[in-house]
C-alpha positions as CSV (number, residue, x, y, z in Angstrom):
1,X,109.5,-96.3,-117.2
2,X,109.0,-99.8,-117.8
3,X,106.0,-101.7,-115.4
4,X,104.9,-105.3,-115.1
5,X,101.3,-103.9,-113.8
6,X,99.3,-104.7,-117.7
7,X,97.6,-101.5,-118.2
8,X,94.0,-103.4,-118.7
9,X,93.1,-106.9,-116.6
10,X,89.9,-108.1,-117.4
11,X,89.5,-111.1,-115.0
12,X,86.6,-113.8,-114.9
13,X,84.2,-111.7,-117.0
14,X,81.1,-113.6,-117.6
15,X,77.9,-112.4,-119.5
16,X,74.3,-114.1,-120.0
17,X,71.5,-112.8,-122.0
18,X,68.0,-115.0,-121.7
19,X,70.1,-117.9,-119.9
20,X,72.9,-118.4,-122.4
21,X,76.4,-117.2,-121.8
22,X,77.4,-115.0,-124.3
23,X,80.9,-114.1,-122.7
24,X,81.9,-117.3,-120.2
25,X,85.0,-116.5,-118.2
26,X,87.1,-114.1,-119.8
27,X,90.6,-113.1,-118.6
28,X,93.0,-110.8,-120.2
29,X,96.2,-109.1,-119.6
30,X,97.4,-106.4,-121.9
31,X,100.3,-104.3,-121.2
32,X,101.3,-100.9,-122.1
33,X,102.0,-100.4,-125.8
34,X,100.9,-103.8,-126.7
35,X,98.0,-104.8,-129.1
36,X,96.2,-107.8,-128.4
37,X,93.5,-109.1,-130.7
38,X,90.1,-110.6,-129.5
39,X,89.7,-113.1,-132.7
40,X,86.6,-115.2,-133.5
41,X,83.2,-115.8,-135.5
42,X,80.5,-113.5,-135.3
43,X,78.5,-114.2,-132.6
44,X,81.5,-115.5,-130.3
45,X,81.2,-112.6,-127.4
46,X,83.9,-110.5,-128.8
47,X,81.7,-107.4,-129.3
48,X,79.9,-107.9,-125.6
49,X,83.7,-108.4,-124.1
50,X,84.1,-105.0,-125.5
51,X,81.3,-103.6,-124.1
52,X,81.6,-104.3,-120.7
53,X,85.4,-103.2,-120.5
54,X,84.1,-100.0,-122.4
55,X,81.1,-99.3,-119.4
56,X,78.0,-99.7,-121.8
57,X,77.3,-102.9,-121.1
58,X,77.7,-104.7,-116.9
59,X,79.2,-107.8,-116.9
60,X,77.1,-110.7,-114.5
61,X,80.5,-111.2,-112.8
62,X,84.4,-110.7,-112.7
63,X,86.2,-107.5,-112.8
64,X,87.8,-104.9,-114.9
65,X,91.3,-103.5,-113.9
66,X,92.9,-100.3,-115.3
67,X,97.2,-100.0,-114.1
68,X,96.1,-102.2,-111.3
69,X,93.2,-99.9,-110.2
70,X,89.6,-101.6,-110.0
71,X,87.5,-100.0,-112.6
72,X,84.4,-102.1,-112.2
73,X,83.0,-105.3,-110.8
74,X,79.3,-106.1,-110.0
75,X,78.7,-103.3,-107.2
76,X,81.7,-100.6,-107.7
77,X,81.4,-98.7,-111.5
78,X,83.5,-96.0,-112.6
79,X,81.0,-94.4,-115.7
80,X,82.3,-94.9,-119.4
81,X,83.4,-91.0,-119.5
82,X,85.9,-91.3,-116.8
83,X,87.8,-94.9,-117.6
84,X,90.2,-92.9,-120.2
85,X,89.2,-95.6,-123.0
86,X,88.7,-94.8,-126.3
87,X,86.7,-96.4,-129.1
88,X,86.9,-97.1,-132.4
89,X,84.2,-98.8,-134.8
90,X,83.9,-99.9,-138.3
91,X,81.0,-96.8,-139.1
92,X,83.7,-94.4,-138.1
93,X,80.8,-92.1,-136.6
94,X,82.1,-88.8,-137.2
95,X,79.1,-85.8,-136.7
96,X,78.5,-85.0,-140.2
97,X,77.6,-81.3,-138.9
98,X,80.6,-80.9,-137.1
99,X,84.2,-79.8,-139.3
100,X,87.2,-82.4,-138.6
101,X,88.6,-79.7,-136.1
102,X,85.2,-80.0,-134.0
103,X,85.3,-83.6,-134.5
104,X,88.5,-84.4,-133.1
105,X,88.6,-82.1,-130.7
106,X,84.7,-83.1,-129.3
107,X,86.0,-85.0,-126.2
108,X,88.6,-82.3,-125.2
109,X,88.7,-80.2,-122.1
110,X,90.7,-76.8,-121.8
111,X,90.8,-73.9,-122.9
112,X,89.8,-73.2,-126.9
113,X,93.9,-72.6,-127.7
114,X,95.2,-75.7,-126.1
115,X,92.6,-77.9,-127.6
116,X,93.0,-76.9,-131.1
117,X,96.8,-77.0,-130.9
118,X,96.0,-81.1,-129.3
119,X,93.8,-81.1,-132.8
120,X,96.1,-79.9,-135.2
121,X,99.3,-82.3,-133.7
122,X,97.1,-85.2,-134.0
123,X,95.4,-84.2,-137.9
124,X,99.4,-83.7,-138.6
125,X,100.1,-86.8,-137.7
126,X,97.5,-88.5,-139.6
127,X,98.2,-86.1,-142.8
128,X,95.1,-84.2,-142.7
129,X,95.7,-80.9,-141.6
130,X,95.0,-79.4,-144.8
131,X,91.8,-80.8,-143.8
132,X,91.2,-79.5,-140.6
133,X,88.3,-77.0,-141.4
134,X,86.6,-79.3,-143.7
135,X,83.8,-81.6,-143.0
136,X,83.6,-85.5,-143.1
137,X,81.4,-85.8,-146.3
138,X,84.6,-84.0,-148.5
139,X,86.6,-87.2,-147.2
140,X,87.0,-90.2,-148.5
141,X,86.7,-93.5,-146.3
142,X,90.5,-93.6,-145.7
143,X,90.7,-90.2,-144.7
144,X,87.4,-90.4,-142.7
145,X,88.9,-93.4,-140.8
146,X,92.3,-91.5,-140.0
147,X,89.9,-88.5,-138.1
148,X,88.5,-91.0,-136.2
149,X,91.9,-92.1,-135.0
150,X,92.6,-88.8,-134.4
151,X,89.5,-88.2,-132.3
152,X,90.2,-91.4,-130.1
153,X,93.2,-90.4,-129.7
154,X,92.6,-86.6,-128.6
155,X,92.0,-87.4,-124.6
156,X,95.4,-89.3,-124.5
157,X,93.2,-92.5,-123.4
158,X,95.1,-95.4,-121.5
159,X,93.3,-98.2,-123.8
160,X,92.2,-98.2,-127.2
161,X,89.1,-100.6,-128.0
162,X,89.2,-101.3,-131.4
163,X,86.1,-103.2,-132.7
164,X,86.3,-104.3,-136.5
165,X,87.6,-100.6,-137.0
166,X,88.9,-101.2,-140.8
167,X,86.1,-103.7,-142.2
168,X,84.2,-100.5,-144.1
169,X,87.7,-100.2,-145.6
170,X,88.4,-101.8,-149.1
171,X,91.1,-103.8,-149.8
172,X,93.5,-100.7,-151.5
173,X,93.4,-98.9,-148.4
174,X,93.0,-101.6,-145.7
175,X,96.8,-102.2,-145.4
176,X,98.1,-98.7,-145.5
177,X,95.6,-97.4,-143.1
178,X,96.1,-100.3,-140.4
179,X,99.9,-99.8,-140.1
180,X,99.8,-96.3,-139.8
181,X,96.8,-96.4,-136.9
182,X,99.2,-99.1,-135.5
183,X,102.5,-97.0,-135.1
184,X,100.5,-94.3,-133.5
185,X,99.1,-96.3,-131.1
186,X,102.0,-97.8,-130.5
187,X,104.1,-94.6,-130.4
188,X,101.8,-93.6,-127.5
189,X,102.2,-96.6,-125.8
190,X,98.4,-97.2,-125.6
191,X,97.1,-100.7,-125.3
192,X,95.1,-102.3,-127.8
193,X,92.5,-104.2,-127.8
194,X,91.7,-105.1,-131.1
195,X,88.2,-107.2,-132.0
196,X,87.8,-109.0,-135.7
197,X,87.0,-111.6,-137.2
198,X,89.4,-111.7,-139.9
199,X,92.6,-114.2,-139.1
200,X,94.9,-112.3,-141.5
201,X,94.1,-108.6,-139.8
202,X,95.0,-110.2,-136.1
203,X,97.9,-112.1,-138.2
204,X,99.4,-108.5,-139.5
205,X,98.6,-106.1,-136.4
206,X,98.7,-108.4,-133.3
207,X,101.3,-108.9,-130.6
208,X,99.3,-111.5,-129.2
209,X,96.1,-113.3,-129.8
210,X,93.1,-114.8,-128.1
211,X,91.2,-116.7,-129.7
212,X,88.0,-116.9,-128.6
213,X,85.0,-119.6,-129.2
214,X,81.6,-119.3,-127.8
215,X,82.0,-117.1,-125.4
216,X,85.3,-118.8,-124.3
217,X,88.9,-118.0,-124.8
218,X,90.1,-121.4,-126.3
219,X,94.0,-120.3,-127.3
220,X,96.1,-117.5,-126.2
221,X,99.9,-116.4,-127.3
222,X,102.0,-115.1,-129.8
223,X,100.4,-115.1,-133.5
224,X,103.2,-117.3,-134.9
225,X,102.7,-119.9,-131.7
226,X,98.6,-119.7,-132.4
227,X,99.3,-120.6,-135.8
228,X,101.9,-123.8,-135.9
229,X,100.4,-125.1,-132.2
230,X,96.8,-125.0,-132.7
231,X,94.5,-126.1,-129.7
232,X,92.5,-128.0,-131.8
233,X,90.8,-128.9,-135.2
234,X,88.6,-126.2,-135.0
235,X,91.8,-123.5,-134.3
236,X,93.5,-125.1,-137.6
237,X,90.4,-124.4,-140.1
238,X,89.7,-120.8,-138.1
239,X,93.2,-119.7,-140.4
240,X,93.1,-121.5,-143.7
241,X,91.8,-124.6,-145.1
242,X,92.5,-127.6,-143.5
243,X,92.8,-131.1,-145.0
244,X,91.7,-133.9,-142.7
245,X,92.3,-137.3,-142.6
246,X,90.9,-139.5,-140.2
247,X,92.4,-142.7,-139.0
248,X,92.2,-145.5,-135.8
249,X,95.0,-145.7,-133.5
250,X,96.8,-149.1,-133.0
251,X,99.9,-149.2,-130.9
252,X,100.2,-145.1,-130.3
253,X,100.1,-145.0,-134.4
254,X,97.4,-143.5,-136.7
255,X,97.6,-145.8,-140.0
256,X,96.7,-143.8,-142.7
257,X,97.1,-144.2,-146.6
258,X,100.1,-141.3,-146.2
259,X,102.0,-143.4,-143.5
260,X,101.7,-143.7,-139.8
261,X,101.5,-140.7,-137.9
262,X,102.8,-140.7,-134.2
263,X,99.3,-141.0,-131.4
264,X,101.1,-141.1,-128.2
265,X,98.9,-141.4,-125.0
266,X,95.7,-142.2,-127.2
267,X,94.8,-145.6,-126.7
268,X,93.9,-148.4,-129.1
269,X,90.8,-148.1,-131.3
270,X,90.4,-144.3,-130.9
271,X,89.7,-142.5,-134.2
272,X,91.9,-139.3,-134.3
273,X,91.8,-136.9,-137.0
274,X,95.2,-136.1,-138.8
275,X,95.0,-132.0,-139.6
276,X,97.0,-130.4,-142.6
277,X,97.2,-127.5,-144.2
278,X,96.7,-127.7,-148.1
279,X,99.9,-125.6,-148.5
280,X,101.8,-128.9,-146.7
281,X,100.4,-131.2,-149.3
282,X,103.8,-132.2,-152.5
283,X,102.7,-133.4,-155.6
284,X,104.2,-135.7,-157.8
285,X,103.2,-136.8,-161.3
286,X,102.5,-140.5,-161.8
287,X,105.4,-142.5,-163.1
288,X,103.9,-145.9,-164.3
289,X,101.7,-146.0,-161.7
290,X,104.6,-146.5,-158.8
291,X,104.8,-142.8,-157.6
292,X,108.0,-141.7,-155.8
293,X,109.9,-143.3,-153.1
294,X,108.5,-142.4,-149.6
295,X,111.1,-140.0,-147.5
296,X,110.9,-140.0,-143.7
297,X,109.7,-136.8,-143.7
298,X,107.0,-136.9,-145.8
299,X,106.0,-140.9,-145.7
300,X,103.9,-142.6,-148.0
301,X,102.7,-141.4,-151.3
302,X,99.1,-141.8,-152.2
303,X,97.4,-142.0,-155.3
304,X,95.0,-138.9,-156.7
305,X,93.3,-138.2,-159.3
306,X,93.1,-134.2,-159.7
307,X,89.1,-132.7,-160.1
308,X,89.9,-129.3,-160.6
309,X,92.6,-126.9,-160.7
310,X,92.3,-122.9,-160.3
311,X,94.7,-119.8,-160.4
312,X,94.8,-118.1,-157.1
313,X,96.8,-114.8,-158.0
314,X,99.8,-115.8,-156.2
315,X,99.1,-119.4,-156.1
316,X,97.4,-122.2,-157.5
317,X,94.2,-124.5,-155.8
318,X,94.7,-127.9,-156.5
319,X,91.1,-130.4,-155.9
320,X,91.6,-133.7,-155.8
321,X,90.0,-137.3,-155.1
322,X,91.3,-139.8,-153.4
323,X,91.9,-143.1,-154.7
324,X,91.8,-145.0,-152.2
325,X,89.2,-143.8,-150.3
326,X,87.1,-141.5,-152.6
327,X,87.7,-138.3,-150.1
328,X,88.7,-135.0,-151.8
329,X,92.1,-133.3,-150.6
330,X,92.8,-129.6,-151.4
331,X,96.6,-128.2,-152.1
332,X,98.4,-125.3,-152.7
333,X,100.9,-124.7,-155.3
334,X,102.7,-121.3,-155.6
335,X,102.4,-119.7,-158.8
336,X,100.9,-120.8,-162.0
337,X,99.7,-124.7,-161.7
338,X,97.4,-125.7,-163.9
339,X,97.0,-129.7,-164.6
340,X,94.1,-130.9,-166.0
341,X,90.8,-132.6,-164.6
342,X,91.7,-136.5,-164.9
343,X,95.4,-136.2,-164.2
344,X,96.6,-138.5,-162.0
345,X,99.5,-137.8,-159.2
346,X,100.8,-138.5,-156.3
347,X,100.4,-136.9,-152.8
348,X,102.9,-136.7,-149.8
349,X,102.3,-134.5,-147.0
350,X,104.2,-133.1,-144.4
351,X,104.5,-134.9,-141.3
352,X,106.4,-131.7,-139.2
353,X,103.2,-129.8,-140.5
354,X,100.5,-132.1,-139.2
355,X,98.7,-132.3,-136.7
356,X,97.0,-135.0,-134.6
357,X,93.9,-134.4,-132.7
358,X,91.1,-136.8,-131.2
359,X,88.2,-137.3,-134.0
360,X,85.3,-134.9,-133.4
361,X,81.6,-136.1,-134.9
């Protein structure tokens, strides 16, 4: 049955350690079934945010929420054991003396019947049942990662913390293994609280995304909203390279060699810093040194001279200096573009696809 109550609330959490603030007033909702992703640099308070909703680590203030029921603030604590959370890390930690069956079932309570049929559903499920008597060093990194899912899983926990659980993972396996740990997570309706660093993983597995900035939650929503409404400079670089052009306002317009880009409500003489992603950036070859007509969409070519060009895989790096100001300017091509150092061209960039932000230092 379908609830608004979000199955973990973490309101206000705040965190020092030796007078900094390492997590500064955190709030989440997450709701059954969904997977939210706690995205930032090392460093950020991710990790700590973690912590403190998982028990080992007491928050300095706020409070932790489980279906609506206080699980901890700064006098009541329900221990670690009994918050029906479960944890998953990058070094998988399986007991290397224990077999998979021990393993995944090391949580359980019951009797000895019901927990191994709980351990054999779940190794099914993650294709390793022909495992189950086996130990973790006869498995392979994929496989070792999938027991630890199971073992998370075993206790039926409410909320699955998930802290940078397929980093140890290489690239091969990465994909395979994180959908599969996502539909069962999902098929149990757990919610997720997912921690990395990596902007694609929170891109592919995320319902929704909080971005999070020394020790601060700077943007919240949707992947898809995080990515074309960034909060800031900072927000646009965090998921790709970011071209940036800066430029005074005059009249609510930032003149730039590409055109005049749209400043409303920032007044005269304020530098602002237009933001773009290198994909954004069209080329056109030189044609006796005129370049192509401006468009309304993409405004005012300027000239380039390319410094280096490099095959991507399934796209090409373009590097280029700018003539008129000497600044360099990165785009994307798809597929195979190759023109030489010394070529010159003509850039137009996309003005739907920028974006305009007050100039930091």
């Amino acid at each position: 049955m379908k609830t608004d109550t979000p199955r973990l609330e973490i309101r206000n959490l705040h965190r020092s350690f030796d007078g900094r603030a390492v997590v500064d007033d955190v709030s989440l909702k997450i709701m059954p079934g969904q997977v939210t992703c706690l995205l930032g640099p090392s460093g950020c308070g991710k990790s700590t945010t973690l912590r403190m909703i998982a028990g080992v680590e007491m928050q300095d203030s706020g409070t932790i929420h489980v279906d609506g029921e206080l699980i901890c603030d700064t006098v009541f604590r329900i221990p670690p054991e009994r918050r029906e959370i479960g944890l998953m890390f990058q070094d998988f930690a399986l007991f290397p003396h224990l077999s998979v069956a021990d393993n995944v079932g090391y949580g359980l309570r019951g009797s000895k019947a019901s927990k191994r049929a709980r351990v054999e559903e779940l190794l099914a499920r993650v294709d390793l049942l022909r495992f189950i008597d086996g130990y973790p060093h006869q498995l392979s990194g994929g496989e070792q990662q999938r027991v630890a899912l199971a073992r998370a899983l075993a206790p039926k926990p409410r909320i699955m913390l998930m802290d940078e659980p397929f980093s140890g993972l290489d690239n091969r396996l990465r994909d395979g293994i994180r959908d599969e740990t996502l539909s069962i997570l999902k098929e149990e309706d757990t919610a997720v609280l997912l921690v990395t660093h990596e902007p694609d993983e929170a891109m592919r597995m995320a319902d929704e995304i909080a971005l999070m900035r020394d020790g601060k939650i700077v943007q919240q929503g949707a992947p898809y909203n995080v990515y074309t409404r960034p909060i800031d400079r900072a927000a646009v670089a965090f998921f790709s390279d970011a071209n940036v052009v800066r430029a005074d306002v005059s009249g609510a317009l930032a003149h730039t060699a590409f055109g005049r880009f749209l400043a409303p409500g920032v007044p005269d003489g304020t530098a602002v810093d237009i933001v773009f992603r290198p994909q954004h950036v069209r080329i056109d070859f030189d044609r006796a040194g005129k370049g192509p007509l401006p468009t309304a969409a993409d405004g005012t070519p300027a000239r380039a001279v390319v410094e280096r060009a490099r095959f991507m895989g399934n796209e090409s790096l373009v590097e280029f200096r700018m003539d008129h100001d000497g600044s360099s300017l990165k785009a994307t091509v798809p597929n195979v573009f190759m023109p030489s150092a010394g070529t010159v061209m003509w850039l137009t960039i996309r003005r739907d696809k920028c974006f305009v932000f007050r100039a930091e230092d």
